[in-house]
LOMIMI-445681 format. One record per residue: x, y, z of N, C-alpha, C, O in turn; residue in three letters. Coordinates in steps of 0.02 Angstrom, whole numbers, plus 50000, padded with zeros to 5 digits. Each point is the difference from the previous one (the first is absolute). Layout:
XYZXYZXYZXYZALA...
This chain:
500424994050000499585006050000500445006250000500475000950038UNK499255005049900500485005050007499855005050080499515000450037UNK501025001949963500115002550072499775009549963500215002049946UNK499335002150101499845004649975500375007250015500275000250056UNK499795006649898500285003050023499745004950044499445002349989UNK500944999950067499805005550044500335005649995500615000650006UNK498955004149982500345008749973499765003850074499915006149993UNK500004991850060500175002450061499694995650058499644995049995UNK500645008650069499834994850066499605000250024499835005450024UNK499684987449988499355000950028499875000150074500344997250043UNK499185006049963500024999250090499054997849991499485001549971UNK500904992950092499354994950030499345007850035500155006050003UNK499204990950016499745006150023500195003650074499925005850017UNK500384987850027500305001150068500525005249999500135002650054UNK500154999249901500595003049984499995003249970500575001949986UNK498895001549980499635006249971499825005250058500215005850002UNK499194989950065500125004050060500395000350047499835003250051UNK500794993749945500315001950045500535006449954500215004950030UNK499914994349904500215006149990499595007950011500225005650012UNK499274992349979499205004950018500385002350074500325005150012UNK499574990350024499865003350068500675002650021500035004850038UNK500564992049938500815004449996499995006449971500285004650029UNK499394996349906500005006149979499825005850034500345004950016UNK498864993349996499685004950044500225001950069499885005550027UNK500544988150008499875002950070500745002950013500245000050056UNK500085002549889500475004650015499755007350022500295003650041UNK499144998049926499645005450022500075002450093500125005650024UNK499774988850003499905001150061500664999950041500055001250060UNK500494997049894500665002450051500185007050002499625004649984UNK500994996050037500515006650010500185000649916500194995849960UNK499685010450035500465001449918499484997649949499995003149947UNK499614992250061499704994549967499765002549910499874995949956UNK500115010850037499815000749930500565001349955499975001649941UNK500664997450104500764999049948500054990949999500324996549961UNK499335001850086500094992550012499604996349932500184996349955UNK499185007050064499434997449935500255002449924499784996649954UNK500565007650033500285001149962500534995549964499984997149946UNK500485003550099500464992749988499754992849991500364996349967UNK498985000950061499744994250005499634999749923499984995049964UNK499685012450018499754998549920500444997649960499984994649970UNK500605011050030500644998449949500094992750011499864997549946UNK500264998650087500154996850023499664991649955500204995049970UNK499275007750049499214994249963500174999949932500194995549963UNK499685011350029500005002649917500554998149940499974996149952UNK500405007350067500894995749984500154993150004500264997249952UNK499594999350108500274993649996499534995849953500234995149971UNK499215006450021499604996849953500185000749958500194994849974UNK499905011449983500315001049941500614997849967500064998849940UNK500325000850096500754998849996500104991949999500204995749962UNK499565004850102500314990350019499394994349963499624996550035UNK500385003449872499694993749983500424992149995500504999649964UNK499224994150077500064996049986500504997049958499905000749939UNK500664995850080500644996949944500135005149965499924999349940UNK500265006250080500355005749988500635003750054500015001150061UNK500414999949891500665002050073499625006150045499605003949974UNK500604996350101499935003950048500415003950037500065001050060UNK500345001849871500445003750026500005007950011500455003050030UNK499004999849941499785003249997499355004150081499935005550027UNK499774987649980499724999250032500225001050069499635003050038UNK500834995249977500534998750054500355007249995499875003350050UNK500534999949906499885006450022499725004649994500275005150020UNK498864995449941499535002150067499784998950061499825005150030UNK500154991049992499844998250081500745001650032500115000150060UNK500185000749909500805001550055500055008549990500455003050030UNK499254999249942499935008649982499565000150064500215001550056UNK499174996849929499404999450025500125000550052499815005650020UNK500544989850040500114998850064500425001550017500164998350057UNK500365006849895500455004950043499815007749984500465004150007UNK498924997949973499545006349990499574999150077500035003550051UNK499534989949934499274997650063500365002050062499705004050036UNK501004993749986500334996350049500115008650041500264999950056UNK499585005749918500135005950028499435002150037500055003350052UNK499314994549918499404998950049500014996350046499885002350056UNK500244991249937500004995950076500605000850037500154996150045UNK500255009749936500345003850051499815002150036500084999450061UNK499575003849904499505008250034499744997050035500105001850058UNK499364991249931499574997950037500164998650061499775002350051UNK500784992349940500354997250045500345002050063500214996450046UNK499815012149945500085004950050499485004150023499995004350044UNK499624993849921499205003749997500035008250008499765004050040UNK500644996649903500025006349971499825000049927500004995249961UNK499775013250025499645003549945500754998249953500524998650030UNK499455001549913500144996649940500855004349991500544997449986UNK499275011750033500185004249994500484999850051500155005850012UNK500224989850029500215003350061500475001549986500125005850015UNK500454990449949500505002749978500315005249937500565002549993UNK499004997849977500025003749949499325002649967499654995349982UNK500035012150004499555001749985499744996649943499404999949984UNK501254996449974499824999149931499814991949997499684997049956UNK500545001050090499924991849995499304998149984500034997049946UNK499415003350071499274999949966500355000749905500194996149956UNK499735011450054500255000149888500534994549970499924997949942UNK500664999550103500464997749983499484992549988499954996949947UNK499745001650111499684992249997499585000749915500184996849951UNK499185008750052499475000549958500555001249912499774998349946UNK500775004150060500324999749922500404997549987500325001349949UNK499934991350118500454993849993499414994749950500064996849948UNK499425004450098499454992749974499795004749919500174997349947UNK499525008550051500065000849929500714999649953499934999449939UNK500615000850086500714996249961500104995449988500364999049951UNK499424996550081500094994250008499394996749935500134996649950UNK499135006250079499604998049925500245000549943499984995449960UNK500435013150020500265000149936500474995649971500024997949942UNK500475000650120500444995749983499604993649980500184997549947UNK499405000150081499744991749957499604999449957499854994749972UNK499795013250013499514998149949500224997049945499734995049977UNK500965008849986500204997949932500204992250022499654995749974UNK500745002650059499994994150010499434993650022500044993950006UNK499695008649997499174997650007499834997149922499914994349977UNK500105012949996499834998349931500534994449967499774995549965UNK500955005050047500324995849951499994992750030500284994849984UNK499195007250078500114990550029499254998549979499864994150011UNK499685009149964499214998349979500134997449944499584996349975UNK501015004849992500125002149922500454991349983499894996949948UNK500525001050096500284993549996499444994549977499434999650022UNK500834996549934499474993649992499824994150065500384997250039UNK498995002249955499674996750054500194993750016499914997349945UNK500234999550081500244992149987499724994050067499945002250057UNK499964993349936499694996650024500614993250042500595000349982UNK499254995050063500234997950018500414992649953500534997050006UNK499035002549960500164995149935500825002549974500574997650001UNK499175007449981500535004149979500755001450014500515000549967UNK499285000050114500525002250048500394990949992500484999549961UNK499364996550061500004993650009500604998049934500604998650002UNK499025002049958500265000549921500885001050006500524996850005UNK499245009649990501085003950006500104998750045500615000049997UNK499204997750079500454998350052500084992549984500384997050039UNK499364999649915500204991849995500675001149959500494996350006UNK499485009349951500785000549938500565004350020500385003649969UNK499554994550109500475002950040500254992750059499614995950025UNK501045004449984500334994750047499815004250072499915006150005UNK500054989150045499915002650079500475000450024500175004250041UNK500304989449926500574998150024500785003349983500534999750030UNK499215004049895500595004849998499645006250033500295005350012UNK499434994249993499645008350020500465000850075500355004850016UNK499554990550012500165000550059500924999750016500285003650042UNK499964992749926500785001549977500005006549983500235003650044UNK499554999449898500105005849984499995004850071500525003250010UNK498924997650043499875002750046500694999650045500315004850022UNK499884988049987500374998150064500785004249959500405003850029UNK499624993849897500685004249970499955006950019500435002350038UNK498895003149931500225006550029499845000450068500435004449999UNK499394995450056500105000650047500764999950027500275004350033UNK499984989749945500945005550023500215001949964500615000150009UNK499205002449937500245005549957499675007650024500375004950007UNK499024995450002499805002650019500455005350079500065006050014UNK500114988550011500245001850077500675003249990500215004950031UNK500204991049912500755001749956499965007149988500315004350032UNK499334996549924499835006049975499715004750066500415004550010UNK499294995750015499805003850078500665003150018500045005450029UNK500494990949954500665000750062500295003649952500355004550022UNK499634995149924500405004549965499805005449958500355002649956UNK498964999050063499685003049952500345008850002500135003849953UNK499934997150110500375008350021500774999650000500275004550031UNK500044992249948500584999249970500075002649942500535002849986UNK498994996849971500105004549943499485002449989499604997849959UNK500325007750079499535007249976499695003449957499465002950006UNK501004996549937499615001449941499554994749968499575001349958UNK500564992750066499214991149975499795000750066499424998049997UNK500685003450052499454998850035499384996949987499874994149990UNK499735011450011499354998849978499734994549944499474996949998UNK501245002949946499794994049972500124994250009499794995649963UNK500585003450088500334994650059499254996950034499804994349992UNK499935010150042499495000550024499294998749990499584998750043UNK500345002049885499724998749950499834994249967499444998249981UNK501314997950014500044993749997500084993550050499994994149985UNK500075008650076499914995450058499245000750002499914996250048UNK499555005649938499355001350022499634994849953499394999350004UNK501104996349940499914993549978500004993250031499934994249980UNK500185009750088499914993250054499024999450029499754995150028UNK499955010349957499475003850016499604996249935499644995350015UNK500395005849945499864996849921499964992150007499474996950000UNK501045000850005499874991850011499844998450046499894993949997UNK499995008750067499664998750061499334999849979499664995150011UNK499995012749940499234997050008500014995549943499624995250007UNK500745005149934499984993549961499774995650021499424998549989UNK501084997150059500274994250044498974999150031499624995549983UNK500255009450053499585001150041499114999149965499504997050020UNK500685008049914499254998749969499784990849975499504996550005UNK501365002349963499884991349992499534997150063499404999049999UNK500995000250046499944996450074499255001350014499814995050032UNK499785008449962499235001250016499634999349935499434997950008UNK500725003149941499594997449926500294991949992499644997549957UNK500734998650060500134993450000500044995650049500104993949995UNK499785010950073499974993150056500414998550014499874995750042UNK500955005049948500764997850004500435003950037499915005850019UNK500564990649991500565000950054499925008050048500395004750008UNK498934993850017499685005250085500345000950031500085005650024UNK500454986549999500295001250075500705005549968500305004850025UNK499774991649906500645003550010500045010849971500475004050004UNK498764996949969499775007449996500205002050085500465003750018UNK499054992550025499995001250080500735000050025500195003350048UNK500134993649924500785001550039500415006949985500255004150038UNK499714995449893500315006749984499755006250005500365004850011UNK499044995749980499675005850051500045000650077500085005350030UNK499854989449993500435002150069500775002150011500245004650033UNK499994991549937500795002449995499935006949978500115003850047UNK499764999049898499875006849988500065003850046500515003050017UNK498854997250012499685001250052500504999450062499955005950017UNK500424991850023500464998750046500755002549957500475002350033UNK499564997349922500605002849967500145007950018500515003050020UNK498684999849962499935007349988500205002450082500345005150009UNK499454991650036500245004650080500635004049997500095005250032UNK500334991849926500594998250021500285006649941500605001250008UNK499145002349948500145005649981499875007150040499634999950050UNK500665005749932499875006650014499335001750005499735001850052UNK499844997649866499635003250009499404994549994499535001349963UNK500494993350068499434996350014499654996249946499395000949999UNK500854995049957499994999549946499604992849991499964996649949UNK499625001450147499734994750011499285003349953499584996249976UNK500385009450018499085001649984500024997449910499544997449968UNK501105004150012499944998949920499404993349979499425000649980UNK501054992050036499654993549992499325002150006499714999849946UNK499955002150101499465002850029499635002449966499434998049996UNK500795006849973499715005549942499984994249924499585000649956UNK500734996450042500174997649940499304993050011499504998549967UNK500754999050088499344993650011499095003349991499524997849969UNK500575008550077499405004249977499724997049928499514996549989UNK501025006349966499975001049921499574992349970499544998949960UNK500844997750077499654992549971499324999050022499594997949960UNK500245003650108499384998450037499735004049974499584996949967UNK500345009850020499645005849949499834996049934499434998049992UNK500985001149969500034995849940499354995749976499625000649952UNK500434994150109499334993249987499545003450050499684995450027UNK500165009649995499545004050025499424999649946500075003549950UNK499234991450059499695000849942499195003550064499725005549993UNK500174990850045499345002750074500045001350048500244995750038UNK499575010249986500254999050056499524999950068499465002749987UNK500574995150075499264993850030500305001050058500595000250016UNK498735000950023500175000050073500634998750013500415004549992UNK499844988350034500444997450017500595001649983500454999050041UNK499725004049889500585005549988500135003250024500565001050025UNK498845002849981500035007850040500304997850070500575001850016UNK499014994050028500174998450048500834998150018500275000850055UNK499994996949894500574996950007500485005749992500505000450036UNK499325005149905500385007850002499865002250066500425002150040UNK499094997549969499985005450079500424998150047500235004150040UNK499894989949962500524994650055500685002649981500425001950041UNK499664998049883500944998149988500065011650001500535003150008UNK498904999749983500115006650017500285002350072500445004150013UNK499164992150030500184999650088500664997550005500445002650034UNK499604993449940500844996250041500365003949938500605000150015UNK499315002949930500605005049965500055006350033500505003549994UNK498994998150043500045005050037500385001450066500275005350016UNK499694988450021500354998650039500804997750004500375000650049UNK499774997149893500705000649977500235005749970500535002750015UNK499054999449939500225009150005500225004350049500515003350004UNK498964996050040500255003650051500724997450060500425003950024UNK499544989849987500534996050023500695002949962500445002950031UNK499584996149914500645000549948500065008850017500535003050011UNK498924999449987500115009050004500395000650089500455004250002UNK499454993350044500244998950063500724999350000500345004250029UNK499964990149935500584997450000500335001449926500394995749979UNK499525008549990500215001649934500815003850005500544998149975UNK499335006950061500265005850012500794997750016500535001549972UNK499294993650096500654996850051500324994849949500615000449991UNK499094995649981500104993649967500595003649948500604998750008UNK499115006949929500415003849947500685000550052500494996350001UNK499375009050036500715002850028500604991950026500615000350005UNK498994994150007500354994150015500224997949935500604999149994UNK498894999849938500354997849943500645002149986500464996049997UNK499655013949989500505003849984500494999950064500535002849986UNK499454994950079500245001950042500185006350032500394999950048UNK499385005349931499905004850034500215006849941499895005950009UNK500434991049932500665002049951499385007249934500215002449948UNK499164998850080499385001849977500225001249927500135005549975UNK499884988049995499974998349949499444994649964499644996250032UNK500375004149914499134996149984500174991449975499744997949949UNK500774997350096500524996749990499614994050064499625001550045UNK500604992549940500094995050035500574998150005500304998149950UNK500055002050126500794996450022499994993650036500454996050007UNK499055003950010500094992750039499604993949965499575000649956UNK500694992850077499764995549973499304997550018499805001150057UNK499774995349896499404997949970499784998550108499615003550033UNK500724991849988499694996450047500095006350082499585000750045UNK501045002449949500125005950059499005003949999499585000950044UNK500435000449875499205004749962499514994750063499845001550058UNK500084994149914499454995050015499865001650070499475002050024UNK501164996850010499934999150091499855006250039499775000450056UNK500465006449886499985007050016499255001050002499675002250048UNK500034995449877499295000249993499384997550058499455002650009UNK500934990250031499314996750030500095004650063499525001850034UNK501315000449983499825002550055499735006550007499685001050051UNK500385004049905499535005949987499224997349990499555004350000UNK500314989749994499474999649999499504999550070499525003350020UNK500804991550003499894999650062499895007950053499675000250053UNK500625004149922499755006350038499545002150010499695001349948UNK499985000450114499395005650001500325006149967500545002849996UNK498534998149972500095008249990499295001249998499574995550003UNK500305011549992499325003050017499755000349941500295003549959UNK499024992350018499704997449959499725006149936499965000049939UNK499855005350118499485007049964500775001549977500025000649939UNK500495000050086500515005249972500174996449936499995002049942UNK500124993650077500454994049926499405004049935500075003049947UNK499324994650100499364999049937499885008349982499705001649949UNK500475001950082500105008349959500434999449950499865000749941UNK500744997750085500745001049971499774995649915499985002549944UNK499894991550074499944996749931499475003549980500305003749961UNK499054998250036499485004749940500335005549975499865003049948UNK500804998650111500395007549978500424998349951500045004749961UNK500364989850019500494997549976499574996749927500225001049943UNK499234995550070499574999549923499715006249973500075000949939UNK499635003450093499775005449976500725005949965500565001350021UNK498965001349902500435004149978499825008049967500285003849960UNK499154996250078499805006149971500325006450056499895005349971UNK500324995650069500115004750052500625003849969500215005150026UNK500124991449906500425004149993499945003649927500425002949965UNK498964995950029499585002749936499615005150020499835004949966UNK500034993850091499695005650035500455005350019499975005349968UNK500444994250079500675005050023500125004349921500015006149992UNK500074987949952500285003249935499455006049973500175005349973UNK499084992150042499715002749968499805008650071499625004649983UNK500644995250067499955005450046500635005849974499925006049997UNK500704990649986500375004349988500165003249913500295005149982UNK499424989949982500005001249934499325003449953499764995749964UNK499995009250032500635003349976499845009950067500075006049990UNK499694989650069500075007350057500605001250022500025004650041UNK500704991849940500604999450020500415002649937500275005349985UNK499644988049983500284996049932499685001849961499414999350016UNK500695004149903499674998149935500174995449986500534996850004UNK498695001949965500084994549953500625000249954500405004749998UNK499634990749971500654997249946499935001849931500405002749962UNK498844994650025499925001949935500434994349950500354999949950UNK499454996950086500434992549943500825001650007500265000449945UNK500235000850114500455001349970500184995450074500615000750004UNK499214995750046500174994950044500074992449949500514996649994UNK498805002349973499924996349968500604996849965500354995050006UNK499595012749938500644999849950500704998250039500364995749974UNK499745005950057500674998350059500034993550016500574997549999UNK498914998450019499824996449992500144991249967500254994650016UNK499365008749928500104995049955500755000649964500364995249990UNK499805012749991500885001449991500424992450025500284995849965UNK499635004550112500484996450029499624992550015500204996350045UNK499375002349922499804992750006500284997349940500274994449996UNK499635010849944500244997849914500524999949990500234998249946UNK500115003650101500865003849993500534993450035500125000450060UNK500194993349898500344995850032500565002050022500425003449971UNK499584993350107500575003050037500844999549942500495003650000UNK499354990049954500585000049951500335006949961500555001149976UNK498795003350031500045002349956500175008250049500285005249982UNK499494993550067500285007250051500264997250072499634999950049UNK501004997949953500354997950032499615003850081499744997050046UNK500335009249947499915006250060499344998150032499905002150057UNK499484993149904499475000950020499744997250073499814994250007UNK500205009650038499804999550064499314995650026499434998949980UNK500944999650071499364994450034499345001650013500025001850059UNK499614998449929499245002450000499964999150084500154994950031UNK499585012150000500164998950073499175004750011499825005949996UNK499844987150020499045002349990499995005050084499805005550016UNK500474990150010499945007450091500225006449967499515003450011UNK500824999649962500155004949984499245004649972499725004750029UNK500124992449913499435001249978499374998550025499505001949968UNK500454994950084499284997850045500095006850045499515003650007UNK501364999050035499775004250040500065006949977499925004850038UNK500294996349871499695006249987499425002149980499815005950004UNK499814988649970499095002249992499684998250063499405001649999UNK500744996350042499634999250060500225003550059499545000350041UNK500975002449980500395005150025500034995550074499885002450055UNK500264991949932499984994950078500924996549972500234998949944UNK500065000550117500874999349981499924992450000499824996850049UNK500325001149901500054994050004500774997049992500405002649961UNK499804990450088500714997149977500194997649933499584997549963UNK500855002950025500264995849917500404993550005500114995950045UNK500095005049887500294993449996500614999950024500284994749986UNK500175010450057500494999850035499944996650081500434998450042UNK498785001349956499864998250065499684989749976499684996350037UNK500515002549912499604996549985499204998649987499814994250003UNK499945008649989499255003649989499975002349946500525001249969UNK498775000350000499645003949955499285000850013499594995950021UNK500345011449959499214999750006499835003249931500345003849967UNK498934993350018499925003049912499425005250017499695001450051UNK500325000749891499505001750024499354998549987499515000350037UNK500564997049874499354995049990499795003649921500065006250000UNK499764991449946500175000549944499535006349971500135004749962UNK499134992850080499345008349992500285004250016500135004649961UNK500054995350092500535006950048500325003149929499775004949971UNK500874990750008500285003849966499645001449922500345003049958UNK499324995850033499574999949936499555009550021499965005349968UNK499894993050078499505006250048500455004349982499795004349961UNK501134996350062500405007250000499915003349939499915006150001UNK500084989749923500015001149972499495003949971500145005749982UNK499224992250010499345000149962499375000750038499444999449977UNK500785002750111499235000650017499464994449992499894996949949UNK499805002650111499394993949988499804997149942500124994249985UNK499545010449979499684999649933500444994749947499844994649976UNK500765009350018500504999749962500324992250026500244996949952UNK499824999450115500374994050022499434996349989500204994249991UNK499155006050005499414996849960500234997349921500134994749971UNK499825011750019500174998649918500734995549963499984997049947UNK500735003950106500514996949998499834992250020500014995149962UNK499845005050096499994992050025499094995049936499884994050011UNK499765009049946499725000149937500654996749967499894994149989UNK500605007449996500414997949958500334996550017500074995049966UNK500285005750094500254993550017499724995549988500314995049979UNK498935004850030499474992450014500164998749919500024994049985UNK500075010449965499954996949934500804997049969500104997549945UNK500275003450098500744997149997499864993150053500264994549990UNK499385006750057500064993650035499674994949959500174994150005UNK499395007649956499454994349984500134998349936499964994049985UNK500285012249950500184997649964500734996349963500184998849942UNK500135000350131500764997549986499614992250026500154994749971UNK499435005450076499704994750035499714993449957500054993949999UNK499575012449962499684996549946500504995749949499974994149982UNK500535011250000500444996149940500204992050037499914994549974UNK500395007250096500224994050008499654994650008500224994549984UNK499105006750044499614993350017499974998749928500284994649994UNK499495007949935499834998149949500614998249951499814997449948UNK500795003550057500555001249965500784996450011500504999749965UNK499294997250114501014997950011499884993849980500454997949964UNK499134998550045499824990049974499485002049966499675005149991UNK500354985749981499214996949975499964996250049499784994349991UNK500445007950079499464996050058499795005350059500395004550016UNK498944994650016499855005250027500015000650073499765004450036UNK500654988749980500224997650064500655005550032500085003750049UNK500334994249885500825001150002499885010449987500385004450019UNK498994996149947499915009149999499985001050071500515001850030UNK498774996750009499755001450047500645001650063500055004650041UNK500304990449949500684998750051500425006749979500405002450040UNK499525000349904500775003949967499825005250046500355002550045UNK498894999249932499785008250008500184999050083500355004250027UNK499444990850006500065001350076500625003650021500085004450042UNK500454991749905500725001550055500245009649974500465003650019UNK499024997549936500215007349961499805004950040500425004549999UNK499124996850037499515005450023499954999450083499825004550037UNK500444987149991499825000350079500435004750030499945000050061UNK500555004849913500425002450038499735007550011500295004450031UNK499124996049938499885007849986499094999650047499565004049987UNK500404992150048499214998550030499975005850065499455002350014UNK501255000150029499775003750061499805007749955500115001549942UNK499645001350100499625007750006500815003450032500225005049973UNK499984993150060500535004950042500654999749939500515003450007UNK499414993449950500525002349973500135006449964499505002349973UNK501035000950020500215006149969500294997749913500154994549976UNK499855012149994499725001949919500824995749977500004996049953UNK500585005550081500504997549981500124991950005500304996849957UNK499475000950088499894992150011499574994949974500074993949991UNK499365010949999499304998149950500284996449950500114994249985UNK500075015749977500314998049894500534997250021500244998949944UNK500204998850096500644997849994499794992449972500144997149948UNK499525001350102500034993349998499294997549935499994995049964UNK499645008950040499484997249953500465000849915500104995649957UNK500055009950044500575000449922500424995449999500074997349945UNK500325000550109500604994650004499704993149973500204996949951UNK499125001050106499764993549960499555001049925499864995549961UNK500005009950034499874999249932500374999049922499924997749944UNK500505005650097500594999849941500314991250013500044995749956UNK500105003750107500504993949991499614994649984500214995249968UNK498975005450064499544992649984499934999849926500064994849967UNK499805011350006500265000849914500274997649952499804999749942UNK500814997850088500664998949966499784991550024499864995549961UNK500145004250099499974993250018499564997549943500154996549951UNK499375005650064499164996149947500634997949934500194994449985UNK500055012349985500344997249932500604997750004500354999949950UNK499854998250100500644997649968499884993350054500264995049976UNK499505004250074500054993950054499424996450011500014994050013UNK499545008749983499164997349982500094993549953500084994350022UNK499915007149917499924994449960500374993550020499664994950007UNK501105005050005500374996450017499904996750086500314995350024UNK499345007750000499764997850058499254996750013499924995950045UNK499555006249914499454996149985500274996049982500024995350039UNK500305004049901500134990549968500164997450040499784994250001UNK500725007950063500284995350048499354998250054499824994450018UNK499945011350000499294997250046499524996449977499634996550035UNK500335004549890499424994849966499874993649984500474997449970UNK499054999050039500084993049975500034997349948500154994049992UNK499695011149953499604997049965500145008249933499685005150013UNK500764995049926500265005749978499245002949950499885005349972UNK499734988150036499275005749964499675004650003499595000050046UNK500425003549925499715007150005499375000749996499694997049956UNK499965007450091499204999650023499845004049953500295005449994UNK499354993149976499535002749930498934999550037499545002949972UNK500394993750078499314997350001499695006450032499394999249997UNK500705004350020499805005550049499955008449979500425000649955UNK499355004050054499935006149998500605003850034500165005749981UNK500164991350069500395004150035500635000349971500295005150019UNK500124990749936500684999649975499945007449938499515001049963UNK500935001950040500075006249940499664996949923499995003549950UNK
């Protein structure tokens, strides 16, 4: 029996009202009509965006925008203060993050409505003319290449980024590896191992690099997301509580743990060894600490509008606007290879967080950075109106580079779905700044580019079973 297609996610009727009664009864909290606000976007968008056997990468960073915009309200709440306390502007900053944030996905909305529909038959299909078993070699190969490349990637300054670029091919054959393993029923335990390892690997970096796997497993469970039924919900509301609770735990012991990695040397560096980390970790864990403070500190630490706000208090009653000439500076030094200007200086975001926000922030001499967050700097430039109309275009660079690839690097839509993931997960937070954004979204575009043509072909034949070319379907070019 053919298997039918779904062009979006259904919800049972139990789960129609309980979104009903979530929506509405934000009304009745603190703040609650920036809350209800966020909860529409919220409905509205993910429906749109996230259809059925379609990548969710997209998806994933809206809800990670989303909940570091929301996360400034259940600040407020959480202290049971007016929205405003810290900044007059924070209300405007919330109300023209969530309209940024729409602009940003509409076009991408459209180029994911616009992908061909495909059914599970289908899916089944190209994941049979794919090996599990090299897939997963391939995975276990870049993964220490991956790590190779990690260690040497700031050794040479001018590849960086495309160093960087190409270790994020460990990210690629992971969901490869990963979409097989749930469309075929095969080797689970050993998906379940290496995601834990991941996962326990990541402690043991600077900047916490346990959430990646995380974000990336999201991607898959999003993926075969076809209904969604009480008992889902129920089961999100559960794994929301205990992420919350490790959020805040990890926000407790974050702070002490870093300064133990670097040893004190406030550098953004790990010196000690894997197992010293481990024993450092359980015993910071084991600490009391005061639950409300941790649980401020972490909504303060997800939330990112306060410095959109500060930006938007002093800009332009301090500061003029730019007038496109931050921008231009900008992109100058994102386009500009260090090969090519030896002199070009380290992008040092505290610098620029504490001149539009006029709050002193530490740098990277202290080991630190603070950004200031990509609207912010979009705002110096062009005024509300105007960072509307910019982050508009971005959405049509995000979606239509998006588009090429899901439709364009294979004739399989397994081995696409996997590419686009490892291209775009690096660009999903809200707090990032305009230089880190284009750095890295230009870097993998260009290098996944090159890859598609020159390493693609020669690497499908090796993952494939079978060198026939899919002709039966709508989705191959």
């Amino acid at each position: 029996m053919k298997s039918s297609v779904h062009t979006k996610i259904l919800l049972d009727d139990n789960s129609k009202i309980i979104f009903i009664i979530i929506l509405f009864s934000q009304l009745f909290l603190l703040n609650g009509v920036y809350l209800l606000i966020g909860f529409l976007l919220l409905f509205f968008v993910f429906f749109k965006i996230q259809q059925p056997l379609k990548p969710s990468v997209f998806t994933i960073l809206f809800i990670y925008h989303l909940l570091q915009i929301i996360a400034g309200v259940w600040l407020s709440n959480f202290l049971d203060k007016d929205i405003d306390y810290r900044s007059e502007f924070l209300g405007t900053a919330t109300i023209y993050s969530y309209a940024g944030l729409f602009c940003l996905m509409l076009p991408i909305m459209i180029f994911q409505n616009n992908l061909p529909k495909i059914n599970f038959d289908i899916l089944r299909n190209h994941a049979d003319r794919l090996s599990i078993y090299k897939s997963f070699r391939f995975y276990l190969t870049m993964f220490f290449v991956a790590n190779f490349l990690g260690a040497i990637a700031f050794f040479y300054s001018g590849l960086s980024q495309f160093i960087i670029s190409i270790s994020n091919l460990k990210w690629f054959a992971f969901v490869l590896f990963g979409l097989q393993v749930f469309i075929k029923k095969k080797m689970l335990k050993e998906f379940a191992l290496v995601s834990s390892l991941e996962f326990a690997i990541g402690f043991f970096s600077f900047f916490s690099n346990f959430k990646i796997v995380l974000i990336y497993l999201v991607f898959i469970f999003l993926f075969f997301l076809v209904k969604i039924s009480f008992k889902q919900l129920l089961l999100a509301f559960l794994i929301l509580i205990f992420s919350f609770y490790l959020g805040v735990k990890w926000t407790s012991v974050k702070g002490e743990y870093r300064n133990y990695l670097n040893q004190g040397s406030n550098s953004q560096t790990v010196v000690i060894g894997q197992n010293d980390a481990f024993n450092k970790l359980l015993e910071l864990s084991d600490n009391e600490t005061d639950f409300n403070v941790s649980a401020a500190q972490f909504f303060d630490r997800l939330q990112y509008t306060y410095h959109f706000a500060k930006t938007i208090e002093r800009v332009p009653a301090v500061l003029p606007f730019e007038n496109g000439g931050h921008l231009s500076s900008i992109l100058l030094y994102v386009l500009t290879p260090r090969a090519l200007n030896p002199d070009k200086k380290i992008n040092e975001s505290s610098k620029n967080a504490t001149k539009y926000t006029g709050i002193s922030y530490l740098g990277i001499e202290k080991g630190v950075s603070f950004s200031l967050g990509y609207f912010a700097d979009l705002y110096i430039d062009f005024g509300l109106l105007g960072m509307l109309i910019y982050l508009i275009l971005l959405g049509v660079i995000y979606g239509g580079s998006y588009y090429y690839f899901v439709r364009f690097t294979s004739n399989n839509v397994i081995f696409n779905y996997a590419f686009v993931s490892a291209i775009f997960m690096e660009t999903i937070a809200f707090e990032l700044d305009c230089v880190y954004m284009f750095g890295r979204l230009f870097a993998n575009l260009i290098m996944f580019y090159l890859i598609k043509l020159f390493v693609v072909p020669s690497l499908k034949s090796y993952l494939s079973v079978s060198k026939q070319r899919l002709t039966n379907d709508n989705f191959v070019k």
